[in-house]
N, C-alpha and C positions, 0 to 999 in steps of 0.2 A: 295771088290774092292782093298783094303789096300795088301790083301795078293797076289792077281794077281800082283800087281805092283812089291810086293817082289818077285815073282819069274822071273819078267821079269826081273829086278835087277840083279837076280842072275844068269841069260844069260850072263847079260855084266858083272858080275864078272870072269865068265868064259873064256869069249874071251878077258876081259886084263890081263890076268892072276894072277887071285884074287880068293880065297876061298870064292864060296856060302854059307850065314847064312842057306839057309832054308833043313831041311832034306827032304830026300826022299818022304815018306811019309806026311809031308808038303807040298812040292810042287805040289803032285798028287791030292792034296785040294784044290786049290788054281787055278790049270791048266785053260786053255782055253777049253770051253766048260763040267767043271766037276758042279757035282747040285750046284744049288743056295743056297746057308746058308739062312735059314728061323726059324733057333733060337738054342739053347743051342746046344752041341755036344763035345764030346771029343776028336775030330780032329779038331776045330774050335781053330787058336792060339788067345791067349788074346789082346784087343789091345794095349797093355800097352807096350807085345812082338812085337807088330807087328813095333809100332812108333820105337822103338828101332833097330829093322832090319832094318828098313827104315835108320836109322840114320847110322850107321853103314856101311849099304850097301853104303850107298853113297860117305861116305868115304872114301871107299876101293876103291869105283870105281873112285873118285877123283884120287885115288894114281895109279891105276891101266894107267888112259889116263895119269898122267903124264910122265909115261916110254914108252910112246908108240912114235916111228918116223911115218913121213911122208912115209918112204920106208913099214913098218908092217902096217900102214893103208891101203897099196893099194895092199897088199898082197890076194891073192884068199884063202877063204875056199867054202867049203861046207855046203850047206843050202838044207836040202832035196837032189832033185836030179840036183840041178845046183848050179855054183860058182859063187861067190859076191866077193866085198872088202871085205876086213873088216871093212875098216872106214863106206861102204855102210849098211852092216850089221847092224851096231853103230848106225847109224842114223834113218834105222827102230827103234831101241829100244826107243831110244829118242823118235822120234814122239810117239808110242806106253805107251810112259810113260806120257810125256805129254794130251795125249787124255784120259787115266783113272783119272789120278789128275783134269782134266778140271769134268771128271763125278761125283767126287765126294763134286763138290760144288753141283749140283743138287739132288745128294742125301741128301746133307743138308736140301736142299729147303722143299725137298719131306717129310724129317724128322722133318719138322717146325721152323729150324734154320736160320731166313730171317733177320740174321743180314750183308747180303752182303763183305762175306769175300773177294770174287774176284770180 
């Protein structure tokens, strides 16, 4: 979960114009709809890496909205085959980031960790 989040991360490092932490080959691990991690693996980043891209990323992406105007938020890109804001873009990730962080209190739960951190 930790590592989908880093690549959705690294979406919106993209669209404020910030350099993504996660390589290539990272990201295609980690993607929407790639297998489920079910234990050891040499493509599997550590999470000791993973809290730190987190950290990181976020920073960047802090620094990235802070250049960004009203006028570049409401500017169109391309998503697939139709055009969004960007600020509209933005706030998919957001919700999207916030719904994986909400899943991984349940996998706490599920992990036996029922010290109710959320």
């Amino acid at each position: 979960m930790l590592g989908h989040i880093a690549v959705g991360r690294d979406s919106v490092l993209r669209l404020v114009g910030e350099e993504p932490l996660l390589s290539e080959t990272e990201t295609e691990r980690y993607r929407t709809e790639s297998d489920p991690i079910t234990g050891e693996a040499d493509d599997i980043i550590p999470l000791e890496r993973l809290l730190e891209i987190l950290t990181v990323g976020q920073e960047r992406i802090n620094v990235g909205f802070a250049r960004l105007t009203e006028v570049e938020l409401t500017r169109e890109i391309s998503v697939g085959d139709r055009q969004v804001q960007l600020g509209t873009r933005l706030h998919g990730f957001y919700f999207h980031d916030t719904y994986h962080t909400g899943q991984t209190d349940l996998l706490r739960q599920i992990a036996g960790a029922n010290d109710k951190v959320i």
